[in-house]
C-alpha positions in Angstrom: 56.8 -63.1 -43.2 54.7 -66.1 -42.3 52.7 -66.5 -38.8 53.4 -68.5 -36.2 50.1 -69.9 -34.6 51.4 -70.7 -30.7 48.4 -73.8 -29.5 48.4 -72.2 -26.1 47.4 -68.0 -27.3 45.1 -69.7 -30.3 43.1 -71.9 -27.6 43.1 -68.9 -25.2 41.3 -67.0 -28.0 38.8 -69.5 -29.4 36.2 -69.4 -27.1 36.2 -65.1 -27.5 35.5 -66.0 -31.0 32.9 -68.9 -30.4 31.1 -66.5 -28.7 31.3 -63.6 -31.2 30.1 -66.2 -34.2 27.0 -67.1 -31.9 25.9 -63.8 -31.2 23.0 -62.3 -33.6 23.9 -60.6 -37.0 23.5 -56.4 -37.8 19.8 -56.9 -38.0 19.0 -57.5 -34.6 21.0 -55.2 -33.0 18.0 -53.6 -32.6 15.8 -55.9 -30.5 14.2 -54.6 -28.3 15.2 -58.2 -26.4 16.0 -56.8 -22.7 18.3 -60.2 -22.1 19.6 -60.1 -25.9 20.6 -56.2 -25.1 22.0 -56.8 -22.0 24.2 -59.4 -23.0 25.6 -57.5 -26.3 26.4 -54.5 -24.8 28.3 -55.9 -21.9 30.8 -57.1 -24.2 30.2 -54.4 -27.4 29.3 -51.0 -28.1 25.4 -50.8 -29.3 25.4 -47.6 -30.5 28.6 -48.3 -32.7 26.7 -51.4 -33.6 23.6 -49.4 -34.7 25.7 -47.2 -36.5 27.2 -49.6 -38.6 23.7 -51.3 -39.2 22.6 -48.0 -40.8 25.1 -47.5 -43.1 24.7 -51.2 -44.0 21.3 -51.1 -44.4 21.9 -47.5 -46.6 24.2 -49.3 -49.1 21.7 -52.5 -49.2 19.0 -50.0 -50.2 20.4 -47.0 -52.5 23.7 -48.0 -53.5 23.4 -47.7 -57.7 23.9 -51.3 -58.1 22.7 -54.5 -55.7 25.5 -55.9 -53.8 25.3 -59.1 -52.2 24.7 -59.2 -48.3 26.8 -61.6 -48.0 29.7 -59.6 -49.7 29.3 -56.5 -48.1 29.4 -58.0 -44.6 33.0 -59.7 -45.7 34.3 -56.2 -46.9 33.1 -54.7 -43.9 35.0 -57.0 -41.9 38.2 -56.6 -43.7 37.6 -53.0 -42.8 37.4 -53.9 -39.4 41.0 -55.1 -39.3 42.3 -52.9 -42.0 43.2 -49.6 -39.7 44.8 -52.2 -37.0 48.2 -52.4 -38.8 49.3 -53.8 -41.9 49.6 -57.8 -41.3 46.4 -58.1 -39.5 44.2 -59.5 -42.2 40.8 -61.4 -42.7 41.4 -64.5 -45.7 38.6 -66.2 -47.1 38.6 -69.9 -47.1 40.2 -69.9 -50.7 43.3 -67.5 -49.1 43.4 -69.2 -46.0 44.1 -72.7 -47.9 46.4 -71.0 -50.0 48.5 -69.4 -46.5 48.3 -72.9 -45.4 49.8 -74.2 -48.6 52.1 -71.5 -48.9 53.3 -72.2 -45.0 54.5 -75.4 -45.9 56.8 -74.6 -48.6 54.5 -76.5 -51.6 52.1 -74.4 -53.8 51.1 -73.4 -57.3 52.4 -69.9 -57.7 55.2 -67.4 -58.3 57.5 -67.6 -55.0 57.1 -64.2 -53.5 56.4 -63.0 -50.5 53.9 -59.7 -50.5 52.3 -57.3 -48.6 49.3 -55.9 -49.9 49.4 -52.2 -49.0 46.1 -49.6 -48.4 46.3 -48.6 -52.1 45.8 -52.3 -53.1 49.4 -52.6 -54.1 51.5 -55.5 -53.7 55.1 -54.7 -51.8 57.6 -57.1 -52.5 59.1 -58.2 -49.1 60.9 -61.0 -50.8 60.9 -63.4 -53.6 61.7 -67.0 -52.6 65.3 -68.3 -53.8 65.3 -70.1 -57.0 61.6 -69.6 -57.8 60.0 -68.0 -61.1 59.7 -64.9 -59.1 63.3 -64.7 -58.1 64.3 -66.0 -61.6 62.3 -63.0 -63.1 64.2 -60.9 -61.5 61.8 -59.6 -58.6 63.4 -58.2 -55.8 62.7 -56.8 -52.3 61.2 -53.7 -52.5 60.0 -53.7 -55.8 55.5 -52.4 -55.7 53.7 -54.4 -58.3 51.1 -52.3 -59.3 49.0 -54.4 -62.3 48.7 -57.9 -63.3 48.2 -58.7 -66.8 47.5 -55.4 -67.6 45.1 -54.4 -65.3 45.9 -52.1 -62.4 45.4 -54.1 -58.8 42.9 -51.7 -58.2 40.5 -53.7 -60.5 41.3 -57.0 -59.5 41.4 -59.3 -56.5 44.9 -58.7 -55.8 46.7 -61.5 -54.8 44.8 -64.2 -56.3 46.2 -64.0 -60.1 50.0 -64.6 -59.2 48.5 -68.1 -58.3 47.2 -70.1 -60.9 48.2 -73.9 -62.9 52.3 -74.8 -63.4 53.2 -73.6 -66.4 51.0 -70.7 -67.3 52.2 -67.1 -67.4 51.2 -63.8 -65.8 52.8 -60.6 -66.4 53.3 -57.9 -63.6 54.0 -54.2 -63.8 56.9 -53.3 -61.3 57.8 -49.9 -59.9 61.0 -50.1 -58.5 63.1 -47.3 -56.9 66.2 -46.7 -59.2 63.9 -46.3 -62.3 61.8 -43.7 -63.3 59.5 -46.0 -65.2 57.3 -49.0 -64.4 58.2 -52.3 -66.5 56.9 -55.4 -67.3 58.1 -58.9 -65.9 56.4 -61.8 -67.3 56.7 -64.9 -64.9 56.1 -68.6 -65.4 54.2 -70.3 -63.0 55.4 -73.5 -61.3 54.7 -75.9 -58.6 56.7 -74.2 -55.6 58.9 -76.3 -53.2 60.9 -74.2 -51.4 64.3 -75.6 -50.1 65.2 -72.9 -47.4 68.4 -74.2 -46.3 71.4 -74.1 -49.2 75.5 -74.2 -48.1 78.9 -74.7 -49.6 82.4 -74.1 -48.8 83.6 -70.9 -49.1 86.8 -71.6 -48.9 89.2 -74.3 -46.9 87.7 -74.1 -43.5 85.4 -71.3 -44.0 81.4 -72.4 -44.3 78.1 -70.5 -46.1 74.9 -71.5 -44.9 72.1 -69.4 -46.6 68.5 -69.7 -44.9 65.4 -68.3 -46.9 62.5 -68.8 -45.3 62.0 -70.2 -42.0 59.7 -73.5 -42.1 58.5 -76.9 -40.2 62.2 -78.1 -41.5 64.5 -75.7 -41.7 65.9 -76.6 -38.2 66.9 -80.0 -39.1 67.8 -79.1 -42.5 70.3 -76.5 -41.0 71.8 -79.1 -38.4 71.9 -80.9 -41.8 73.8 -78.6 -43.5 76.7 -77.6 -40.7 77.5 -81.2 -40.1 77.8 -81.6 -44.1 80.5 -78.4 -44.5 82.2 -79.8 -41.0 82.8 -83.7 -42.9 84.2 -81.4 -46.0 86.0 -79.1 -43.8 88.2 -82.8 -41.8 85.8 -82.1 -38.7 85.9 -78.4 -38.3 85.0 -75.0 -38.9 87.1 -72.4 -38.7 83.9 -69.5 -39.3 80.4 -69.5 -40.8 78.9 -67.2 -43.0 75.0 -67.2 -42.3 73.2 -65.3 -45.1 69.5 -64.3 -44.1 69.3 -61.4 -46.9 65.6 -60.7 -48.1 64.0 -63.9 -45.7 61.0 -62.8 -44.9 61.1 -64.7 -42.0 58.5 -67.4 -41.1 58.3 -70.2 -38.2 59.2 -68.7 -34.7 59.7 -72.4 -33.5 62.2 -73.0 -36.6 64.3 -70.1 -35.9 64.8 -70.8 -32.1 65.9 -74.2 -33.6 69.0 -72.4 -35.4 69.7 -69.6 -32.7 69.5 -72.7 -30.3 72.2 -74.9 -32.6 74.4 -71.7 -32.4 74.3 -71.1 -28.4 75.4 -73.0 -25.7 73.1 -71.4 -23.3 71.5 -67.4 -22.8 67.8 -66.2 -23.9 66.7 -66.3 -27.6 63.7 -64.6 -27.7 60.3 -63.5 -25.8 57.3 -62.6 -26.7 54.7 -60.2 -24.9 51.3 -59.0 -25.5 48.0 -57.9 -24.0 47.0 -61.8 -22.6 48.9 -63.3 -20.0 48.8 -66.0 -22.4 50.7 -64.8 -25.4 53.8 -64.0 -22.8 56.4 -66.7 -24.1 60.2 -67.0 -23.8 62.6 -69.2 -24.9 66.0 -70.5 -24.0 69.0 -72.0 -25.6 69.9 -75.2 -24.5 73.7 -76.7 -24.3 75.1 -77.8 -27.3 76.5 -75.6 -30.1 77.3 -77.1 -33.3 80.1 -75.1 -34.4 81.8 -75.5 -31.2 82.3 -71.6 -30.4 83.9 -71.1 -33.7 82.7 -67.4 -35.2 79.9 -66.6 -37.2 78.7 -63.8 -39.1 75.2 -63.0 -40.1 74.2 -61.1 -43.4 71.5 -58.9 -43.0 69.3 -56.3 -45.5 65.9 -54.8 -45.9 64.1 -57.9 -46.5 65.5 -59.6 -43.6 62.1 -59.5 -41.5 60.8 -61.0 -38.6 62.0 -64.6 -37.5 65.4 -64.2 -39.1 65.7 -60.9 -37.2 65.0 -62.8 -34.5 68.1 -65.0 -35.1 70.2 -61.9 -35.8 69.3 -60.5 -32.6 69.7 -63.5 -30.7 73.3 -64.5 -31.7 74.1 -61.1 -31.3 72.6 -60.1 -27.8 74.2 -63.1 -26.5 77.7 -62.4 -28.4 78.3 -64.7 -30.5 77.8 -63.8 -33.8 78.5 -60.0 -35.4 76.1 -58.8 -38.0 77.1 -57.3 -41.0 74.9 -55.8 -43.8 71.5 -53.2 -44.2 69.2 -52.4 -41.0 66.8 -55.0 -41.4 63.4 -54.2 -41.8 61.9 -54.3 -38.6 58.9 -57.0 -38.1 58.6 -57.0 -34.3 55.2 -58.4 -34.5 53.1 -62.2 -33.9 50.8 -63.0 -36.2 48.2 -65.9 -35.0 45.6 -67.3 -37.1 42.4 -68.0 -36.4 39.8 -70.4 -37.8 36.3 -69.4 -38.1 33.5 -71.8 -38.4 32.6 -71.0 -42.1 36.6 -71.7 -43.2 37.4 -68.6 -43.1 40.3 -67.4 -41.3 41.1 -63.8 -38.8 44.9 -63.5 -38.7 45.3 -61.0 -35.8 48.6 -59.5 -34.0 49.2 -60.7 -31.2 51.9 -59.9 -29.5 55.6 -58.5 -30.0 58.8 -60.0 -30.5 61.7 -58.8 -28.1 65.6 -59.8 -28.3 67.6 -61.5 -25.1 68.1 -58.0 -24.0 64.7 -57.2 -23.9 64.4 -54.8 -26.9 62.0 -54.8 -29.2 62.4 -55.5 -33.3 59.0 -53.1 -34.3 59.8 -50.7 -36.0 63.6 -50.4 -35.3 64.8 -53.6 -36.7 68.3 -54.5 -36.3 71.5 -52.3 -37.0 74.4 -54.3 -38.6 78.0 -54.3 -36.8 79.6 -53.2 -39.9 77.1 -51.4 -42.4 77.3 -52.8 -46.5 76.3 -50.0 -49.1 74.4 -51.1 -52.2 75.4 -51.1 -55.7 73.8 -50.1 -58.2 73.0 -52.6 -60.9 73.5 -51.8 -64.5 71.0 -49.1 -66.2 69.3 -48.1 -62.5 70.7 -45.8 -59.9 71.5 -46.8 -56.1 68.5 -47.6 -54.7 67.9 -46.3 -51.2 64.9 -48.3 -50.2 64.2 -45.0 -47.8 60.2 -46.5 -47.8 61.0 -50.1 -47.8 60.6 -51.2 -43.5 58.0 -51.5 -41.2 58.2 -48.2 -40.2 57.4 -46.9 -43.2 53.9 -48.7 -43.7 51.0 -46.9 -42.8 49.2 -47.8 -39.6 52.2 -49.6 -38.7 52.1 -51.0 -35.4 54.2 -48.4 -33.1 57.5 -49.7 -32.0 58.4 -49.5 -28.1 61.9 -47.8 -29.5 60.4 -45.7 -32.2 61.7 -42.2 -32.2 63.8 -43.2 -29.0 67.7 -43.6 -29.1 67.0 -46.3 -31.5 65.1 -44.5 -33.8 67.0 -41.3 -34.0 68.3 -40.6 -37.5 66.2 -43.2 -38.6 67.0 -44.6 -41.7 65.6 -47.7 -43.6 67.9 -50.4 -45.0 68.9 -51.3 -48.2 68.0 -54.6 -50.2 72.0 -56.4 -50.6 71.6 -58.7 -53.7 74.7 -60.9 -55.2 77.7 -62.6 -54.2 79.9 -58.8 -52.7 78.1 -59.2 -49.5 79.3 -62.7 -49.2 82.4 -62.1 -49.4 82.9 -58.8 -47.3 81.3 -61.1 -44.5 83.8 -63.4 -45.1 86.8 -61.0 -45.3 85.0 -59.7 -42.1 84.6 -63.0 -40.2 88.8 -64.1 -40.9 89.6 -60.8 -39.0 90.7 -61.7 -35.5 87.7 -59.3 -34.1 85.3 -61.4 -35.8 84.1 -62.6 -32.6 83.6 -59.7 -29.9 83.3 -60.7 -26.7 80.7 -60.0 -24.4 82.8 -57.3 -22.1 83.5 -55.3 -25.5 80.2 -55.2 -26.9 78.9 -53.8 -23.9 81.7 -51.2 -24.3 80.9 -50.1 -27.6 77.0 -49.9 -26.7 75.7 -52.6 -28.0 73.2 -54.5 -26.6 74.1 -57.8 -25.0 72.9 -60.2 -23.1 75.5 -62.2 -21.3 74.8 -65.7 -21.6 74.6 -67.0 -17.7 77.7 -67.8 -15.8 78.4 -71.8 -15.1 
C-alpha cells in the first residue's frame, strides 16, 4: 500500500505548508504581537495553540526525566496525525528515504508490507513475492508483535526489520489459526522486487501474477502478455490475473494494466476536499488480449491500486473476479516534503470505481467467492479483523453500513496454487465473460463502456 504523490494536489498543497513552516514555534503563541496574533488566528485556533503550549511547557518542566525539545515537538506531531486515520503518518528523514527506497522496488530489508497499528504493532498487509519475508513464511494478516525479543512497544518499530544484507532478525508472530505466538527468524537481503511473473497455464490459457504496483510494472505487464501470446502461436484463449495479498502501490501503474485490458470506459476517479485532488482517468483503445476473457484473483491483502484494477475491469465488464473481499483501501495517500527532510504523508482524497462507488471500507466482493484452507497444524483462519474497516480510526467509507456493508464480513488471505486453478476452471466456463446487459441484471455494478 504505497502512495501515489499526483504533481498537481502536492503543488496545490506546498505553499499551505510553506506558510505553516514560517510561522513562529509554541513559544510565541503568546505575543502579545497585535499583527503576529492577527495573522495566526485567522488561519489557527490560539486557544488550542495555548493549550498545547502548556502541556508542552508542563512536560519540559516536571516530567521525571529531561526530554529533548526537539523530540517532544516530533512526537507531538505524530500525534497530530495519529487520530486522522491509519495511513496518514509523519516519517522522519531516515523513514522518508527508506519509503522512497522502498517505492522503487530496491532496499535493504525483509520484503513486507506493514501497518503499524495504535498499539505499536506491525499488521502484515503483505510480504513481497520471493523475499526473505515471504520465504519465512509471513503472510497477510499475520501482527508482529516483538523483534528480537523485545516487544514493539520498547522499540522504534519499524526500523529493525531494515538493517545490512545478510544479517538476521527474529520476529514474534501472532497469527489467527494459532493460539500461540511463534518465532520466525528472517535473513535480510538486498530487495529487488520483480512485480510482474507469468507462465502458461496450460495450451492457450495465460497467468500473469502482479505484486506490487511500481514505476514499471505497466511495461513489464505489456511485457509479459505479448511473451505468453508468442508461446501461445499468437493468441490467448483467457488470462488468469492473480493480484492476491498486493498491497497495491502506483495509481499511475495500475491505470497502465486496466488501460492494456480495455478498449475504452472509465478506470478510476479520485475525489477529495480540493478542487485539485478531483482526477479521473480513461481507458484508451487498444486491448492487448483482444477481448479474450480474464479472470482476476482477489483476497484480503489485495488493497488499494490493485482493487482499483479489479474494479475497473469489472465495472466495465470485462473481467469477472473470483476470490476473498478484498480489503478495502479506498484512500490517496500524498507525500509531502518538509524543509528539514522530513516528510507529512496525508490522505488526500478517495478512490472511486467507473461506476462511481467507493473502495473505503467496502472493498470489492468477488464474482464467485473461494473459501480458505486450512494449512497443516492451524485451523481456518477467518481474517474477521484483517480490512480497512476493521482499523481503528479508519477513514469512514461512503458505503459503510449501506447495502454494501450489510452483513459485513472481512476477506480471507488465499495462499497456494487451489485458487489458481479454480480461476482457471472458472475462466474456460462459457460464462467466463458476462456481458454488460447481465451484470446489470444480476446487480452488479457496471459501467458500460461508451457506445461507438
Amino acid at each position: 500500500m504505497r502512495v501515489i504523490r499526483p504533481a498537481a494536489l502536492l503543488l496545490a498543497l506546498l505553499p499551505a505548508l510553506a506558510w505553516a513552516q514560517n510561522q513562529p514555534g509554541p513559544a510565541a503563541a503568546g505575543s502579545e504581537d497585535a499583527d503576529a496574533k492577527e495573522s495566526v488566528t485567522s488561519r489557527v485556533p490560539l486557544d488550542e495553540i495555548r493549550r498545547y503550549v502548556a502541556v508542552f511547557n508542563a512536560v519540559r518542566a516536571a516530567y521525571v526525566e529531561p526530554v529533548d525539545d526537539a523530540r517532544l515537538m516530533q512526537s507531538a506531531i505524530r500525534g497530530l496525525l495519529l487520530d486522522l486515520d491509519p495511513h496518514s503518518t509523519y516519517f522522519d528523514r531516515a523513514d522518508a528515504e527508506a519509503f522512497d527506497e522502498q517505492a522503487t522496488g530496491a532496499y535493504d530489508g525483509i520484503g513486507v508490507e506493514l501497518l503499524q497499528q495504535p498499539d505499536n504493532t506491525l499488521k502484515v498487509v503483505s510480504p513481497i513475492d520471493d523475499t526473505p519475508a515471504a520465504r519465512a513464511g509471513l503472510r497477510a494478516g499475520d501482527v508482529i508483535v516483538a523483534i528480537d525479543g523485545k516487544p514493539i512497544s520498547a522499540i522504534e518499530a519499524m526500523e529493525p526489520l531494515r538493517g545490512p544484507s545478510g544479517s538476521s532478525v527474529v520476529v514474534t508472530v501472532v497469527r489467527d489459526g494459532r493460539k500461540e505466538p511463534f518465532d520466525l527468524s528472517i535473513t535480510r537481503e538486498t530487495i529487488r522486487v520483480t512485480s510482474v511473473r507469468s507462465r502458461l497455464l496450460e495450451p492457450g490459457y495465460g497467468y500473469v501474477r502482479i505484486s506490487t504496483f511500481q514505476a514499471d510494472t505497466g511495461a513489464d505487464f505489456q511485457k509479459h502478455v505479448r511473451q505468453l501470446q508468442d508461446k501461445a502461436n499468437g493468441r490467448l484463449e483467457g488470462l488468469v490475473l492473480d493480484l492476491r495479498s498486493n498491497p497495491g502501490g502506483l495509481l499511475t501503474a495500475a491505470v497502465q494494466v486496466a488501460d492494456d485490458l480495455l478498449e475504452k470506459g472509465g478506470i478510476v476517479s479520485t475525489r477529495g476536499r480540493l478542487s485539485i485532488s478531483d482526477t479521473r482517468f480513461d481507458a484508451t483503445p487498444g486491448d492487448l488480449l483482444n477481448g479474450a476473457p480474464v479472470m482476476v484473483l482477489v483476497d484480503a491483502g489485495s488493497a488499494s491500486a490493485s482493487e482499483v484494477v479489479a474494479g475497473a475491469l469489472r465495472d466495465n465488464g470485462r473481467a469477472r473476479v473470483i476470490g476473498s473481499r478484498t480489503f478495502g483501501k479506498g484512500s490517496v495517500q500524498t507525500v509531502l516534503p518538509l524543509d528539514n527532510g522530513d516528510s507529512v504523508k496525508l490522505t488526500t482524497a478517495r478512490y472511486y470505481t467507473p461506476s462511481g462507488r467507493s473502495i473505503q471500507a467496502t472493498g470489492i466482493v468477488p464474482d464467485v467467492e473461494l473459501q480458505p484452507e486450512a494449512a497443516e497444524g492451524e485451523e481456518v483462519a477467518t481474517s474477521a479483523d484483517y480490512s480497512e474497516a476493521t482499523l481503528p480510526g479508519h477513514l469512514r467509507g461512503d458505503e459503510e453500513g449501506g447495502e454494501a456493508g450489510e452483513g459485513y464480513k472481512a476477506g480471507a488471505v488465499l495462499p497456494g496454487d487451489k485458487p489458481i486453478a479454480a480461476a482457471l476452471a472458472e475462466l474456460k466456463q462459457p460464462s467466463s465473460q458476462p456481458s454488460v446487459r447481465e451484470a446489470v441484471a444480476a446487480g452488479k455494478p457496471v459501467a458500460a463502456p461508451a457506445a461507438d
